[in-house]
N, C-alpha and C positions, 0 to 999 in steps of 0.2 A: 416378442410376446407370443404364448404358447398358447393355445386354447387346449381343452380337455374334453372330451366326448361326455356330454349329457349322462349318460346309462351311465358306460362302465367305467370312463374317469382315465381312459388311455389316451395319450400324445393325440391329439390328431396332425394329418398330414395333406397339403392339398389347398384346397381352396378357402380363402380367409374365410367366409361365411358359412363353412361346412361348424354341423353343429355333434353330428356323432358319425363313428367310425363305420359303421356298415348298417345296410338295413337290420339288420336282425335286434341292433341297439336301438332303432329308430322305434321298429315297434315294437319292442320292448317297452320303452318309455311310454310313448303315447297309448300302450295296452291300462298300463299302469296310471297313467293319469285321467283317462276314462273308466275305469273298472266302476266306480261306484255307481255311474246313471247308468252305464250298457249292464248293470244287474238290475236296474230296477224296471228300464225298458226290456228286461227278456223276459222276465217276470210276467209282467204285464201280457207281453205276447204271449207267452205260452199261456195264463189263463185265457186269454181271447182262443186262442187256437183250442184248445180245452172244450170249451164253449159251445163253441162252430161246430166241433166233431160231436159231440152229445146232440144237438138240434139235427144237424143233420143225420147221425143216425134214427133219431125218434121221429124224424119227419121226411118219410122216405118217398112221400107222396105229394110232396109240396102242400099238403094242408091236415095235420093231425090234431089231436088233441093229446095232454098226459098231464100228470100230476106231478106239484111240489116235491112230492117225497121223490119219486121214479129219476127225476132232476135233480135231486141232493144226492142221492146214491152213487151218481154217476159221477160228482164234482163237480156239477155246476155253480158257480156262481154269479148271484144278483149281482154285484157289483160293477160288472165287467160287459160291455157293451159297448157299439161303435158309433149308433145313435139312434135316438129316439123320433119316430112318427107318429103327428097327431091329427088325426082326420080331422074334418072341418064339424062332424056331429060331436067330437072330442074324444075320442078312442083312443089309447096311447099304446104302441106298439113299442116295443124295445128289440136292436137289431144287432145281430152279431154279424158284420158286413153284411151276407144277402139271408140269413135265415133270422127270422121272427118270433116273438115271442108277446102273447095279449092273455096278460091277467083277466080270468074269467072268476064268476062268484065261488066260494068257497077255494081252496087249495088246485085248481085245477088252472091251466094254461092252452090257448090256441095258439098251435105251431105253424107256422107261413112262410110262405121264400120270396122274395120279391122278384120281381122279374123284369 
C-alpha cells in the first residue's frame, strides 16, 4: 500500500506514518489550512499595533489630552483595544496594552500610560 504526500500527491518514501515529502509541502499545507484565521488575527494585530503608535505618539508625556477628529485622521479605531478599566468612582478607561484612552465631555479624550 502506497501512501501520497498531502500537498503535492508524489509517492512517499520512508517511514509508514510520514504524511508529506519534505518540509516545504508540510508548510505548504498547513500555511494553506490556516490562511483564513492567521488573516483575521493579523488584521486585528495590525489595527491594535496601528493603535499603540497613534497614542503613543499623541501621548509623549504619559498624560495628554486630543481630540476625536486629531484620532480619526490618524486611523485610529474605536473598536480595537486590549482592555478596559474602571475605577471604583466608575470612570472607564480603554487600553491599548499600556497606553490609555478616557472619554472626556464633548469630542475630546485623556491620553494615559499605565505603569
Amino acid at each position: 500500500m502506497t501512501k501520497n504526500c498531502l500537498e503535492c500527491g508524489e509517492t512517499l518514501i520512508g517511514r509508514i506514518d510520514k504524511k508529506f515529502c519534505d518540509d516545504y509541502c508540510r508548510n505548504s499545507y498547513n500555511n494553506k489550512l490556516n490562511r483564513a484565521t492567521n488573516k483575521l488575527v493579523r488584521n486585528v494585530n495590525n489595527q491594535l499595533r496601528r493603535n499603540y503608535r497613534i497614542l503613543t505618539d499623541l501621548n509623549p508625556n504619559n498624560k495628554a489630552k486630543t481630540s476625536r477628529t486629531k484620532l480619526l485622521e490618524r486611523g485610529f479605531d474605536f473598536e480595537y483595544f486590549t482592555s478596559i478599566y474602571t475605577t471604583k468612582a466608575g470612570t472607564v478607561y480603554y487600553f491599548v496594552y499600556d497606553q490609555g484612552y478616557l472619554p472626556l465631555d464633548g469630542d475630546y479624550f485623556a491620553l494615559v500610560k499605565r505603569t
